[in-house]
C-alpha positions in Angstrom: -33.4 4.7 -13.7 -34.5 3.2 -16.8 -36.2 4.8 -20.1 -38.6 2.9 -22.2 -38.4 3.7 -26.6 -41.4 2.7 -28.5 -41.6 3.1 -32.3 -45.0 3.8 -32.8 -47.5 3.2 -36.2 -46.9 -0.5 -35.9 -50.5 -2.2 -35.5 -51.0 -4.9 -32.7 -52.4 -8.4 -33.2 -52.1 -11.4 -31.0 -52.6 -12.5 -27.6 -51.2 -11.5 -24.1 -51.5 -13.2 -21.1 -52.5 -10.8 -17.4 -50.6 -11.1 -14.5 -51.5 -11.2 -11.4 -53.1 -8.3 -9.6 -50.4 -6.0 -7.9 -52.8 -4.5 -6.0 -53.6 -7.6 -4.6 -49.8 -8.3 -4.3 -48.4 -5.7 -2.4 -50.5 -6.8 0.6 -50.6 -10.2 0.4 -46.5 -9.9 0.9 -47.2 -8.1 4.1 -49.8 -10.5 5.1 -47.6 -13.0 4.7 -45.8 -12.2 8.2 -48.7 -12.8 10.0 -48.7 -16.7 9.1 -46.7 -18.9 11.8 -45.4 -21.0 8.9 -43.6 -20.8 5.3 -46.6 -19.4 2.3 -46.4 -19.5 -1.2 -48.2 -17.6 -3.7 -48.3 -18.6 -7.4 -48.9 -15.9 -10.5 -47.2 -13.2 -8.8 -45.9 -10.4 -11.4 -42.4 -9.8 -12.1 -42.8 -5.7 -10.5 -40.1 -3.6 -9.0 -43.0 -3.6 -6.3 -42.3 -7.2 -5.5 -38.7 -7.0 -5.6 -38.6 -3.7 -2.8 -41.0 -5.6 -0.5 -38.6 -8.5 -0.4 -36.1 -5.8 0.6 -38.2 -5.2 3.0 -38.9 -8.7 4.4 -35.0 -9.7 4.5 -34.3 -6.9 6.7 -36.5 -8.6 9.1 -34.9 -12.2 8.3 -37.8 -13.0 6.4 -36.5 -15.1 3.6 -38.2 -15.2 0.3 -37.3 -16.6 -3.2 -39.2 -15.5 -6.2 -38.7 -17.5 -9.5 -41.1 -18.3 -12.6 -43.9 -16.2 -11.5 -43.9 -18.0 -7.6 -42.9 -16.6 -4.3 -41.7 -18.1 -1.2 -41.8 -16.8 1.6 -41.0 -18.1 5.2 -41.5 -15.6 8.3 -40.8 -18.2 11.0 -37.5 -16.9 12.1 -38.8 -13.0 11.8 -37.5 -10.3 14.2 -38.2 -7.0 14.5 -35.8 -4.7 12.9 -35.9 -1.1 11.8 -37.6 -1.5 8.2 -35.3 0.0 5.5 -36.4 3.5 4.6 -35.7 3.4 1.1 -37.4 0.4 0.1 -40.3 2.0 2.6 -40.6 5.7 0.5 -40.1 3.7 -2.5 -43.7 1.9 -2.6 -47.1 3.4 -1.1 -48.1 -0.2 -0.1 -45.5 -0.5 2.6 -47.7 0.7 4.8 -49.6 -2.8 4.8 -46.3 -3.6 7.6 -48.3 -1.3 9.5 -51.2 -3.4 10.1 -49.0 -6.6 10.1 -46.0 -5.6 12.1 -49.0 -4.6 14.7 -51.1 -8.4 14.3 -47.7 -9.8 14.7 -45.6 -8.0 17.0 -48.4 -5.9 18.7 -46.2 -3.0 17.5 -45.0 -1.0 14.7 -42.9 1.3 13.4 -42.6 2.6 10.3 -41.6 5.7 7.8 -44.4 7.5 6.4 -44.6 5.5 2.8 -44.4 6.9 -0.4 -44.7 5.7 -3.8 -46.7 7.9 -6.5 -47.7 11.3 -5.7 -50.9 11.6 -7.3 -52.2 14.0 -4.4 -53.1 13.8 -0.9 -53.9 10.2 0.0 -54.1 10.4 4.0 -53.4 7.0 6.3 -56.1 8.8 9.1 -58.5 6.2 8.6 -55.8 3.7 9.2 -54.7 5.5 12.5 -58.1 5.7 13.4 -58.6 1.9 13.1 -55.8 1.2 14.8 -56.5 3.1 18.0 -60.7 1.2 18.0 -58.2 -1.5 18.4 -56.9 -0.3 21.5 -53.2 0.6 19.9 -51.6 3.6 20.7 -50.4 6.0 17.8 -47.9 8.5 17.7 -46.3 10.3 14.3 -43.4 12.0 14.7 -40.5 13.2 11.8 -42.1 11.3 9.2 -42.4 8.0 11.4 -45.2 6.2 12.6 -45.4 4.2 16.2 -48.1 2.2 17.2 -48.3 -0.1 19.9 -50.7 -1.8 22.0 -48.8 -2.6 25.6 -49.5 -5.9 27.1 -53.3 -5.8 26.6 -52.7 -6.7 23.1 -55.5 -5.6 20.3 -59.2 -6.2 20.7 -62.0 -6.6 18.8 -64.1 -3.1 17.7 -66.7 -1.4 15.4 -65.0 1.0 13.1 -66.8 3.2 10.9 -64.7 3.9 8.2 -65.4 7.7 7.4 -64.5 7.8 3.7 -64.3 4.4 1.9 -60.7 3.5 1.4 -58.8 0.0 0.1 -55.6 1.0 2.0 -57.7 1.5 5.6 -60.1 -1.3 4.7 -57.0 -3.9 4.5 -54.7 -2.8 7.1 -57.3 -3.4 9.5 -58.0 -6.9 8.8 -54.4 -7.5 8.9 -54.6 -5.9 12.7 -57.6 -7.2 13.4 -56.9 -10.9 12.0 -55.5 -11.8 15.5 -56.7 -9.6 17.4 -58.7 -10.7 21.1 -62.7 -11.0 19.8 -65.0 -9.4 17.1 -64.2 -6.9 15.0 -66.6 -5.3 12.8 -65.3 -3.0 9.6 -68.4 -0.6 8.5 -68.2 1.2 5.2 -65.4 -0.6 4.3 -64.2 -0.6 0.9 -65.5 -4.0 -1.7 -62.6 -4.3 -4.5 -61.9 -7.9 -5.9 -58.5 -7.4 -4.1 -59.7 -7.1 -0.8 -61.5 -10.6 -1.5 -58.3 -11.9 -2.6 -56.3 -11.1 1.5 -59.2 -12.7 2.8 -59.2 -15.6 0.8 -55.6 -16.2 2.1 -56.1 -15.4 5.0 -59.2 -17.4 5.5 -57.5 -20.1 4.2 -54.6 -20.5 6.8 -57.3 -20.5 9.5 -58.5 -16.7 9.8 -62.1 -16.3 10.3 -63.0 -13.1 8.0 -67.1 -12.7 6.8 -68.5 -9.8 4.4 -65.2 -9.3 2.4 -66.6 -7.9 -0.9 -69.4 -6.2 1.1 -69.1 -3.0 3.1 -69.7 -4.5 6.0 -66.9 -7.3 7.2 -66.5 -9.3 10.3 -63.2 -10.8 11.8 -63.2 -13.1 14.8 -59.2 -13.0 15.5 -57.7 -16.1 15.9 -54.0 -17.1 17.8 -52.1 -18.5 14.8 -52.3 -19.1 11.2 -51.0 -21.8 9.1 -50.6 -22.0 5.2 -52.2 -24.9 4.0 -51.7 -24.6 0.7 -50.2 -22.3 -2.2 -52.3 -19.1 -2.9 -52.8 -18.1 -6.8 -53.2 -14.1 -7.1 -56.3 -13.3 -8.7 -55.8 -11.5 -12.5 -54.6 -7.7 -12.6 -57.8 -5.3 -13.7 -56.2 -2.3 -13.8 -53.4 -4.2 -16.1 -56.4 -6.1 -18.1 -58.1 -2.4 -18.3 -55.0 -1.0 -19.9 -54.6 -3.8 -22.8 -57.9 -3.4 -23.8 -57.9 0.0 -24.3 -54.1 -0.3 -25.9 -56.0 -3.0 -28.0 -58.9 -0.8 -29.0 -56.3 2.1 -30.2 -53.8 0.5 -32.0 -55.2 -3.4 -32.0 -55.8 -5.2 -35.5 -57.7 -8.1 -33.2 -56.1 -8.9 -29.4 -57.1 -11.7 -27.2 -56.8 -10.9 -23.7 -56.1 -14.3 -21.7 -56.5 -14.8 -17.4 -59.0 -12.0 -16.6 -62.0 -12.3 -14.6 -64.8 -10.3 -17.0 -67.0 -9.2 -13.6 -64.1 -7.2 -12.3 -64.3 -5.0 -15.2 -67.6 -4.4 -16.0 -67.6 -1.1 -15.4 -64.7 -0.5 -17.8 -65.9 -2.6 -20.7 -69.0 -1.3 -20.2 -67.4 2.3 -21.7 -65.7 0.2 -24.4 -68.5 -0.7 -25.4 -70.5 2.9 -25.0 -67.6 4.1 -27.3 -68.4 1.4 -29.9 -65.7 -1.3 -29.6 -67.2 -4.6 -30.2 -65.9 -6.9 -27.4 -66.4 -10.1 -27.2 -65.8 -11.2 -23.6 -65.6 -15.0 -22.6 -65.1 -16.6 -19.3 -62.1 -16.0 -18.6 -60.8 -14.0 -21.9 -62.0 -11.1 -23.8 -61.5 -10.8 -27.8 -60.8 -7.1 -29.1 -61.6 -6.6 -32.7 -60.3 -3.9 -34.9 -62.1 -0.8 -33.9 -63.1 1.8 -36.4 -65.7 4.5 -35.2 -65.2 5.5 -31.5 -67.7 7.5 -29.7 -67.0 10.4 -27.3 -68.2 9.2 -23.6 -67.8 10.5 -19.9 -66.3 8.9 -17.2 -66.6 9.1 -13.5 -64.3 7.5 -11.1 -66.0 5.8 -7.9 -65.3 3.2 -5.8 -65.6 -0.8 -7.2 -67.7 -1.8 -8.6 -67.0 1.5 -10.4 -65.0 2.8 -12.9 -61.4 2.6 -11.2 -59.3 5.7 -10.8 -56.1 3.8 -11.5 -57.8 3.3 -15.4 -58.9 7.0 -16.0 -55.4 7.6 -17.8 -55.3 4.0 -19.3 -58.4 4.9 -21.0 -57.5 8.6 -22.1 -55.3 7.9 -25.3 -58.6 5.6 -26.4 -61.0 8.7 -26.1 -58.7 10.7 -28.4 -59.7 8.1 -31.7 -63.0 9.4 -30.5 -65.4 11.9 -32.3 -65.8 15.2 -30.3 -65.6 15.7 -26.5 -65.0 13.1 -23.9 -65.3 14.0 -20.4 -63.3 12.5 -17.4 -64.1 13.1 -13.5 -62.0 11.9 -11.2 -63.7 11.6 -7.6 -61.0 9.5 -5.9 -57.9 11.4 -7.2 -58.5 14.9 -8.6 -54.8 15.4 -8.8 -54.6 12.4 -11.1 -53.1 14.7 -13.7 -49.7 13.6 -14.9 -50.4 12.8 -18.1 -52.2 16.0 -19.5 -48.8 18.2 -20.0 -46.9 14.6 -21.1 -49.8 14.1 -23.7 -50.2 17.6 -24.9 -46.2 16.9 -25.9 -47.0 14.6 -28.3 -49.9 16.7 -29.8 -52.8 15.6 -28.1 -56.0 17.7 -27.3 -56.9 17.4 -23.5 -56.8 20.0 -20.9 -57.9 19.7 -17.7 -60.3 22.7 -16.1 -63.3 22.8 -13.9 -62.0 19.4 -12.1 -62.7 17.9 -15.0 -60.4 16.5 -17.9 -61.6 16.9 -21.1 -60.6 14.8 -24.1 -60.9 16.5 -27.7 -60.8 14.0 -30.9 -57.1 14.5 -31.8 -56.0 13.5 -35.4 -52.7 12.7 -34.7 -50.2 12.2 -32.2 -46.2 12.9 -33.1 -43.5 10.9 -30.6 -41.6 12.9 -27.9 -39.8 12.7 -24.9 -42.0 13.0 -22.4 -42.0 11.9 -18.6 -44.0 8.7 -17.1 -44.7 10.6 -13.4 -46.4 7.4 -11.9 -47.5 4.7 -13.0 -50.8 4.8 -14.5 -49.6 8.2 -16.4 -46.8 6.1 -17.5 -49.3 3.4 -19.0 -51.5 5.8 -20.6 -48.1 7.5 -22.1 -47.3 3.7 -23.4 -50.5 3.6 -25.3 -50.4 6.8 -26.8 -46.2 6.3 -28.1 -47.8 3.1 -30.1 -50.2 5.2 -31.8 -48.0 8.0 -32.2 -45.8 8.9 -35.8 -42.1 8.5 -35.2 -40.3 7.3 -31.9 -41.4 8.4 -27.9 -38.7 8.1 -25.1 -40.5 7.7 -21.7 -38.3 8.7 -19.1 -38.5 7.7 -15.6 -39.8 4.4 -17.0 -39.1 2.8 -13.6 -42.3 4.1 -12.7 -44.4 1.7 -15.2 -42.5 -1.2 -14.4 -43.7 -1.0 -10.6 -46.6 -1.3 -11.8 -46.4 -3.5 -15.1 -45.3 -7.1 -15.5 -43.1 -8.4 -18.1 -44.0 -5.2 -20.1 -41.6 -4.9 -23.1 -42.2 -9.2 -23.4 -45.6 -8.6 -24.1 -45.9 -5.4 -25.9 -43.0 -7.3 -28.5 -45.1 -10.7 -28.6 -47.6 -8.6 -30.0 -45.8 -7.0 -32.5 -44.7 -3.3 -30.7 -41.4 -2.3 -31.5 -40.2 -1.9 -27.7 -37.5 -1.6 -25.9 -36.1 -0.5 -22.7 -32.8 1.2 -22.3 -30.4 1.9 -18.4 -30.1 6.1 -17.8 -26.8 6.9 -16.6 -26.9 8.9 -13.6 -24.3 11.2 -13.5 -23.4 12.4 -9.3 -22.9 16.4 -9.0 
């Protein structure tokens, strides 16, 4: 395990460039296995993500190289193999294998996944796709078994019964070569989802409505990259430099976003009084002053996203009185409360509701990054702390967080990341 140090009262100026979008990321890698030749994808952030699922994919003699920001990977010699169980609990996207081990091999089986445990976040809608598809599911000791026998998948209609990313995108990797139509109802709209059917499209998939709630998928027999795939910008990273640049920023450009992915967020920026000035494809954050209290409510995309409620909470302390944070996706999403309250800050969380008082100052501590997005919001508030923060469990952030110490230092942070020994009883 690793911790992370960060001096804070330094103030922040410069420019930092976004990765590419991990969310986006840890399914285009399982996707990947469905294509009957080599793929490439091109901005892919250096994540601990991206190095478990190439664990992942060699243990299926998927070979894949990853150097300056590209990945290669080539699943033409791929056999089925028990997938490794560590690399599986480590990540909660491994269960995208699900839905591709099933479009590839008509069968799958795999260890319940794990990954951050921000509260219950169920894989029923996932099952329930899978058996419209005509696959039989079985869970057993923590494992997973679904298989189709020789009839193989067809098309459906699935009514998804709570809208949901994870669900949305494993069955369009199922359902990508899969016998006739299938239609996904309800299903989920992020940028991200876009992004898998843009690859997958592109090597020959036939996949309408992504980006809607309504998609359609005619399966096809076999897919063939064409070309290399470029990841579409990280939000949730974007969302988390602009607030860190609204807290502690003397005037930060951020470089590679895509503005319309985070209107909703910006939008509160601005509500709070930070004078953005957002370009095509880069967004300017002044020196902010005055900050407003405001409330936000997580929802689905196009609304605010859960995974930059605790990105945003450091911000709302600078702010005058009582800022108000509902979390409809996650209400467990609490991890950073008892870590900020370390380091002085007023927030509590009662009602189902966080609530964020103006704090005058915040003191560094050792606290604990629990997942990743507590992590990042523990990141912002070290830099705007007095005196020095250790973050332990700082593994956590980089999962989620490319090149992080690189960029927080080209913008003048005083950062740094330091091995914990582990000691065996």
């Amino acid at each position: 395990m690793k911790k992370m140090i960060i001096e804070g009262g330094h103030r922040l100026k410069g420019e930092v460039t976004i990765g590419g979008a991990k969310n986006s990321t840890v399914a285009l890698i399982p996707a990947a296995i469905l294509a009957d030749s080599p793929v490439k994808f091109d901005m892919v952030p250096d994540i601990l993500d991206v190095h478990n699922l190439m664990v992942i994919l060699k243990s299926m003699n998927v070979y894949s190289k990853f150097e300056n920001g590209v990945l290669s990977i080539d699943p033409t010699e791929i056999v089925e193999a028990p997938l490794p169980s560590k690399a599986i609990k480590s990540l909660r996207a491994s269960y995208y294998f699900m839905g591709a081990l099933l479009g590839r091999f008509k069968r799958a089986i795999v260890s319940f996944p794990g990954g951050d445990n921000i509260g219950p976040r169920p894989i029923d809608q996932h099952i329930k796709a899978f058996r419209a598809l005509g696959a039989q599911v079985e869970e057993h000791d923590g494992t997973v078994k679904i298989e189709t026998g020789d009839t193989g998948l067809r098309g459906a209609r699935i009514f998804l019964d709570v809208v949901s990313v994870g669900a949305t995108i494993n069955t369009i990797l199922a359902a990508v070569k899969a016998t006739g139509r299938t239609v996904i109802e309800n299903a989920a709209k992020e940028p991200e989802i876009i992004d898998i059917a843009t690859f997958l499209n592109n090597m020959g998939a036939n996949i309408r409505g992504a980006g809607t709630d309504v998609i359609r998928i005619e399966g096809v027999a076999t897919l063939k990259a064409k070309a290399t795939h470029t990841i579409i910008p990280d939000r949730i990273e974007a969302g988390t430099y602009l607030s860190m640049a609204a807290a502690v920023g003397d005037g930060i450009t951020l470089n590679n976003v895509i503005p319309e992915h985070l209107e909703s967020f910006t939008a509160k920026l601005i509500e709070m009084g930070v004078n953005l000035k957002i370009g095509e494809d880069s967004i300017y954050v002044p020196k902010s002053n005055h900050l407003n209290a405001i409330q936000v409510k997580t929802m689905p995309f196009p609304g605010f996203a859960t995974d930059l409620q605790q990105p945003i909470t450091p911000l709302l302390l600078l702010a005058e009185g009582s800022s108000m944070i509902v979390d409809t996706i996650y209400p467990k999403r609490l991890k950073h409360i008892s870590e900020l309250q370390r380091m002085g800050a007023n927030i509590r969380s009662e009602d189902n509701m966080i609530v964020v008082d103006h704090t005058d100052k915040l003191i560094g501590a050792r606290v604990d990054a629990g997942e990743i997005r507590a992590g990042a919001s523990l990141v912002i508030a070290a830099l705007m702390a007095e005196g020095t923060t250790v973050i332990e469990d700082a593994d956590n952030i980089l999962r989620g967080y490319d090149s992080i110490i690189r960029k927080l230092t080209s913008l003048s942070a005083v950062a740094k990341l330091e091995n914990v020994q582990v000691v065996e009883s």
